[in-house]
C-alpha positions in Angstrom: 69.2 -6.9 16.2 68.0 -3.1 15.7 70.5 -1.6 13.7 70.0 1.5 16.6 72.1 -0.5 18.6 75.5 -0.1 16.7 77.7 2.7 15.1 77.3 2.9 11.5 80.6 4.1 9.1 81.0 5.6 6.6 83.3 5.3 3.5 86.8 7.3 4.9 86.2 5.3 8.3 86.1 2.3 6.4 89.0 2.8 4.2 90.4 3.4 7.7 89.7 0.3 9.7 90.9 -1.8 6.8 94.4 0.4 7.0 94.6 -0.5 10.7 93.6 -4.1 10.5 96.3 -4.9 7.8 99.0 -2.5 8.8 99.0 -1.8 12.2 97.2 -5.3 13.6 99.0 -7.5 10.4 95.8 -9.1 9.8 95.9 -9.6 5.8 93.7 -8.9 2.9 93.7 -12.5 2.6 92.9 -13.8 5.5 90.3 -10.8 5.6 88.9 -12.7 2.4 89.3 -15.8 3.5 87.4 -19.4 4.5 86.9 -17.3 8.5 85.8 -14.4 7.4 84.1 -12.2 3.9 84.1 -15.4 1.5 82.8 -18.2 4.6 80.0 -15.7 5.3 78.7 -15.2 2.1 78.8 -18.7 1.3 76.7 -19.3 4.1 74.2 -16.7 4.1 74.0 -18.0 0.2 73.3 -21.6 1.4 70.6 -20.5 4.3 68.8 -18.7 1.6 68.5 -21.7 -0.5 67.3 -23.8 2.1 70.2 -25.1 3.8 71.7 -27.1 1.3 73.9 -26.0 -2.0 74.0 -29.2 -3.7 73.3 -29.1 -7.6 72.0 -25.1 -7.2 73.1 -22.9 -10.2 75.0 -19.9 -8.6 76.6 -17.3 -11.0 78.9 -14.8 -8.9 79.7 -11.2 -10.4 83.1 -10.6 -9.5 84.9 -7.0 -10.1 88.8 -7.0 -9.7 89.2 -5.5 -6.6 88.5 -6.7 -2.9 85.0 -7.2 -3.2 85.4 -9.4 -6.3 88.4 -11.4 -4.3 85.6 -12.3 -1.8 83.3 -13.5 -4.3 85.8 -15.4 -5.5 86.8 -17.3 -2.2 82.9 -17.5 -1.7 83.0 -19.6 -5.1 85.7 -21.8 -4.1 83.5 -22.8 -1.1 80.2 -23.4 -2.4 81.6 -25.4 -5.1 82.9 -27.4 -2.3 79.8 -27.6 -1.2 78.7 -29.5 -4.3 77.0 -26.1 -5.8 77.2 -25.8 -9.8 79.1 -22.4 -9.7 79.9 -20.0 -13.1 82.3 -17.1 -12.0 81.7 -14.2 -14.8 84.0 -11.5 -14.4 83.9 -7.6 -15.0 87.4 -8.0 -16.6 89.3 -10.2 -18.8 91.2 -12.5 -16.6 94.5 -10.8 -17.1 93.4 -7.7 -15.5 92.9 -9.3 -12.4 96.0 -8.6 -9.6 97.0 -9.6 -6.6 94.9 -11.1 -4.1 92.2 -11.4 -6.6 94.4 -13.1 -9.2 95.7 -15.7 -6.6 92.0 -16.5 -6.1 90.9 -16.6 -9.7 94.6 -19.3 -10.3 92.5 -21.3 -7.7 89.2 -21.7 -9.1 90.9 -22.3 -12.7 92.7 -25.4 -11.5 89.4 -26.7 -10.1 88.0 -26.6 -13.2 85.0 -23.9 -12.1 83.3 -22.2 -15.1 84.8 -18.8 -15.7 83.2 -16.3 -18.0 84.0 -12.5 -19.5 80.4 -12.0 -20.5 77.2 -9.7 -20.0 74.9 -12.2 -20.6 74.0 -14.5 -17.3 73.5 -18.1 -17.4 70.2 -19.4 -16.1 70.5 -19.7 -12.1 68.8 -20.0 -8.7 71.0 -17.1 -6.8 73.5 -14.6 -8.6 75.9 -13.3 -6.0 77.1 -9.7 -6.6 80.6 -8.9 -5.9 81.0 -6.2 -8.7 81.7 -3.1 -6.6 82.2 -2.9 -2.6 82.5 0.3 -0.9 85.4 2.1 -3.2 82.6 2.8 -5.7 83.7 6.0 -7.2 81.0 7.6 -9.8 78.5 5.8 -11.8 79.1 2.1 -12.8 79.9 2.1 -16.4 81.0 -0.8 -19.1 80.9 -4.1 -18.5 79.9 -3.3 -14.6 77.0 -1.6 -15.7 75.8 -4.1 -18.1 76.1 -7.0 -15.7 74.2 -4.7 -12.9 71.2 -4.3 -15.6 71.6 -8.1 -16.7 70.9 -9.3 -12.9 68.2 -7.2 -12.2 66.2 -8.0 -15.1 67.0 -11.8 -14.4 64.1 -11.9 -11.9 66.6 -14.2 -9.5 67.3 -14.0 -5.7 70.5 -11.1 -5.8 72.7 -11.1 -2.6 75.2 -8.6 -2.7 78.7 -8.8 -0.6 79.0 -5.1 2.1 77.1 -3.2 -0.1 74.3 -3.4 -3.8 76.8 -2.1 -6.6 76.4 1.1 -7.5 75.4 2.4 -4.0 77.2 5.1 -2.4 77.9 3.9 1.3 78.3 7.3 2.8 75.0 8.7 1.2 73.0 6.3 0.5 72.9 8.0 -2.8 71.3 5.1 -5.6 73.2 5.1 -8.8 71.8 4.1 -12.6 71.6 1.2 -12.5 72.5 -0.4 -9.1 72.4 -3.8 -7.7 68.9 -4.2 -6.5 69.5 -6.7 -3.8 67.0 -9.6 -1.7 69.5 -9.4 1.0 73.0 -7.4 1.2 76.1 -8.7 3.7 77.8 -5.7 5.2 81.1 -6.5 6.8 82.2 -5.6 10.5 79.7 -2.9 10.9 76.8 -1.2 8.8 77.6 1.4 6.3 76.0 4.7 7.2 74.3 4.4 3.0 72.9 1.1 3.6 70.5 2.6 6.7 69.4 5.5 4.6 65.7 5.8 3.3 67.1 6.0 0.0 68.9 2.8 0.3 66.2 0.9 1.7 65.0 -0.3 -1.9 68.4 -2.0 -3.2 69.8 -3.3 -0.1 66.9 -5.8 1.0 67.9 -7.7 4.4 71.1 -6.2 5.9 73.2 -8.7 7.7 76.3 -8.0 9.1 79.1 -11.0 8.8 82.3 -11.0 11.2 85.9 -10.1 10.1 87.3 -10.4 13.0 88.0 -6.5 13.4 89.8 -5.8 16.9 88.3 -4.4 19.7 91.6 -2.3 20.0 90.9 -0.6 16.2 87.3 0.2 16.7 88.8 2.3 20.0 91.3 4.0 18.3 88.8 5.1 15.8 86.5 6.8 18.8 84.1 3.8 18.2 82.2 1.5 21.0 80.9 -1.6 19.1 78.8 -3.5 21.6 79.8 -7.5 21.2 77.5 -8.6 18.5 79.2 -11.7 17.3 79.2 -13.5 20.7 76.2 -15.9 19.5 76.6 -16.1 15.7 79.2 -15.4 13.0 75.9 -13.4 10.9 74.1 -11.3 12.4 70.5 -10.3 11.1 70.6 -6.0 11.1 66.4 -5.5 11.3 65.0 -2.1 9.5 
């Protein structure tokens, strides 16, 4: 699909339609997480681009605390599932993590998945990034930073969950360091950064992955979003 086709958002529009999906449609931040929606769809796209099948592939996911780690948490729960050899390593210690992200991480613990407060990455055949989402405020620093650098120099495929860490989504403006991603899986709609010419070299493929956003909110927001998921859950955004 020619990303031409649909409205891109940007950051405040975001920050908007997930306000309206949880508080005025009651759709959760989990179930926005969840097996139907952020965490299924990255598991997926993760298994296409290993060939279809997870089974005995080393996968490390960089989780941050907030909602983008949460998905990469619910993303590990599922390709471990899946039969995947998965290492969760963490931009925190775990008792920093709250909320959502903390029921997730409780999860993983009690089935025994490897969970690490490092900057130095395993070995692996995909490392998926779920560091920093589209709240990115200023230049990634710490642990963040350190695990951005320690993934790009790892030479392995990088998919990154709505947007490369360390990319503004508004701009399109490329931090030091950022994610540089082989594919990146926007949610509900493109971010106006990720079509940028600036952006082009850290996102890779763009894909968009369903959340099951309401007709009804993209209307209140001035927004017509043609019906992209009618065929498939994923949908391949071409440059």
């Amino acid at each position: 699909m020619n990303h031409l086709t649909l409205p891109a958002l940007t950051t405040d529009q975001m920050r908007e339609m997930d306000r309206a999906m949880i508080q005025d449609i009651g759709i959760t931040l989990t179930q926005m997480m969840d097996a139907t929606r952020a965490g299924r769809h990255l598991a997926a796209l993760a298994r296409e681009k290993l060939g279809g099948n997870v089974e005995g592939k080393r996968i490390v996911v960089l989780a941050g605390r907030g909602n983008n780690g949460g998905g990469g948490l619910v993303t590990a729960r599922r390709l471990t599932n899946w039969g995947a050899q998965v290492c969760m390593v963490l931009a925190a210690s775990l008792n920093e993590y709250r909320d959502v992200p903390a029921h997730q991480l409780a999860i993983l613990q009690k089935m025994g998945v490897k969970i690490f407060h490092v900057v130095t990455l395993p070995p692996a055949d995909l490392i998926l990034d779920c560091l920093i989402g589209y709240g990115l405020s200023g230049v990634p620093q710490g642990t963040i930073a350190d695990l951005i650098r320690a993934a790009n120099a790892s030479g392995t495929l990088i998919i990154s969950l709505d947007t490369p860490s360390g990319l503004d989504t508004t701009t399109g403006e490329v931090s030091d360091p950022c994610i540089r991603a082989n594919a990146t899986l926007t949610l509900a709609l493109p971010k106006v950064g990720l079509l940028t010419e600036s952006a082009r070299a850290v996102v890779g493929e763009l894909y968009v992955g369903d959340i099951s956003v309401p007709t009804r909110v993209y209307a209140v927001m001035g927004l017509q979003v043609p019906n992209i998921f009618a065929e498939h859950e994923i949908v391949h955004i071409n440059d």
